[in-house]
Every structure is written in structure tokens, then in C-alpha cells.
C-alpha positions in Angstrom: 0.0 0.0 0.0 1.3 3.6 -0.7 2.2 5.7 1.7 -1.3 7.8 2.2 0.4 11.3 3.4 2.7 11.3 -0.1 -0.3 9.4 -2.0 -2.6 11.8 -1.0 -0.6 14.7 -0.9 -0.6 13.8 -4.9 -3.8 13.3 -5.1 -4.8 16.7 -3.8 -2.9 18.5 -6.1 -3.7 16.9 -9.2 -7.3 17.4 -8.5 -6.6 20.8 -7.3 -5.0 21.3 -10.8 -7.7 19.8 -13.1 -10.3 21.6 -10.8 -8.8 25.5 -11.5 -7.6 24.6 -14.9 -11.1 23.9 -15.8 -13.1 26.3 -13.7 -10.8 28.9 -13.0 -12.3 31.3 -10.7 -15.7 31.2 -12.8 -17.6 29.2 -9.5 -16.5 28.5 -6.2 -14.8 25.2 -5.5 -12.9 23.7 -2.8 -10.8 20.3 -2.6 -10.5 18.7 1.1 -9.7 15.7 2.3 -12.9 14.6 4.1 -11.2 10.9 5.7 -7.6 9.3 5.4 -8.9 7.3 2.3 -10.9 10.2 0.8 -10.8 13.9 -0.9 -14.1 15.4 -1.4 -14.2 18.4 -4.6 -17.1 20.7 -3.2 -18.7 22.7 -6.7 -22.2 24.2 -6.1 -24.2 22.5 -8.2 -22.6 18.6 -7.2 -19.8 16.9 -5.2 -17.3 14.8 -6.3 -16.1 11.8 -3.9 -12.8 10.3 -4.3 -12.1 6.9 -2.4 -8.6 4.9 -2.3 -8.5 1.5 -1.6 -6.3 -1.5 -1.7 -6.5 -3.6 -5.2 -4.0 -6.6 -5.9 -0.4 -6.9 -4.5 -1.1 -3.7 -2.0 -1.5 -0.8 -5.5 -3.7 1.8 -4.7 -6.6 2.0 -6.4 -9.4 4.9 -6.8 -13.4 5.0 -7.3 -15.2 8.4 -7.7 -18.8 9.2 -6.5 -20.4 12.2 -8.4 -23.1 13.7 -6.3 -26.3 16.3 -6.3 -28.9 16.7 -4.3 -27.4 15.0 -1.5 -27.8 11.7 -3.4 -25.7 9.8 -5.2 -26.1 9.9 -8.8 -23.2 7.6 -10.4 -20.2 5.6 -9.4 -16.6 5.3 -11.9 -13.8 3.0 -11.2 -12.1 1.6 -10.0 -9.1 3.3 -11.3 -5.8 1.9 -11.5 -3.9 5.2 -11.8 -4.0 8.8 -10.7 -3.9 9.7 -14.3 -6.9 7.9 -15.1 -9.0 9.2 -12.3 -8.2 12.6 -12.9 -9.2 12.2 -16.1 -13.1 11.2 -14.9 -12.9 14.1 -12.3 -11.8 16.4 -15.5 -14.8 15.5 -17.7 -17.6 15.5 -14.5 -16.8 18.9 -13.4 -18.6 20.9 -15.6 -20.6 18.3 -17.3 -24.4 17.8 -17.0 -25.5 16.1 -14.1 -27.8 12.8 -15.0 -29.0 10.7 -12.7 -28.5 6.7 -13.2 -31.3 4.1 -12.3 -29.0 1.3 -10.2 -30.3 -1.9 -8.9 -27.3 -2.7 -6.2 -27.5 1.0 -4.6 
């Protein structure tokens, strides 16, 4: 397993990154970590919530929960790599929300 202070000290600034590169200063937006396995981005209109956990021989690996209404809407991942995650996080931020019909919850 990665260390989670350097892991997530990455993580936060990658999504910081991808979050003003894309939004700029045109809404508010924060980035926090919100547990030791999770970073929450905060927009007004939805929340993204990114979760690590352990996949095969100890790797880190990521799922993302996009959020409105105080419900969740849809679930991506799990991701292998940063890169990839950001990636998912890059194309929901500014996106239309749509809300999924799930039968596992």
C-alpha cells in the first residue's frame, strides 16, 4: 500500500489542478480531504467523492462518486492510476449532471 500522506498529498494536487484549470475562478470550489482514504471536490451545483482503496499486490486503487442533491447519482472505477482518475474528475466537473437508475444501490 502507498504511503497515504505522499499518495494523498498527490492526489490533492492533481485534483486541485484539473479543478482550476477547468473552472478557473468562474464558480467556487474547494478540494479537502474529508477521511484518510478520501478527498471530497465541493462545486455548487454537485460533489465529487474520491475513495482509495487496496486492489491486488497492496496498488492503490481509486473510485469516484459524483453527487447532487445529496444523493448519489453515479459511481466510476475503480481506477488503476491517478492519471486515469483525474481524467473522470476532468470531464464531470462541468458536465451535465444525470441521474442513473441502479439496482445494487
Amino acid at each position: 500500500m502507498t504511503d497515504g500522506r505522499t499518495a494523498g498529498g498527490e492526489l490533492a494536487a492533481r485534483l486541485e489542478t484539473v479543478v482550476a484549470t477547468r473552472l478557473g475562478e468562474s464558480e467556487a470550489w474547494a478540494v479537502e480531504p474529508t477521511a484518510a482514504d478520501r478527498f471530497t471536490v465541493s462545486l455548487p451545483d454537485r460533489r465529487l467523492v474520491v475513495r482509495r482503496r487496496d486492489g491486488p499486490d497492496g496498488v492503490d486503487h481509486w473510485t469516484l462518486e459524483l453527487a447532487a442533491d445529496g444523493a448519489t447519482v453515479s459511481k466510476f472505477g475503480p481506477f488503476e492510476t491517478v492519471d486515469g482518475l483525474v481524467k473522470q474528475v476532468d470531464t464531470l466537473l462541468d458536465g451535465d449532471v444525470r441521474y442513473t437508475v441502479c439496482c445494487d444501490g
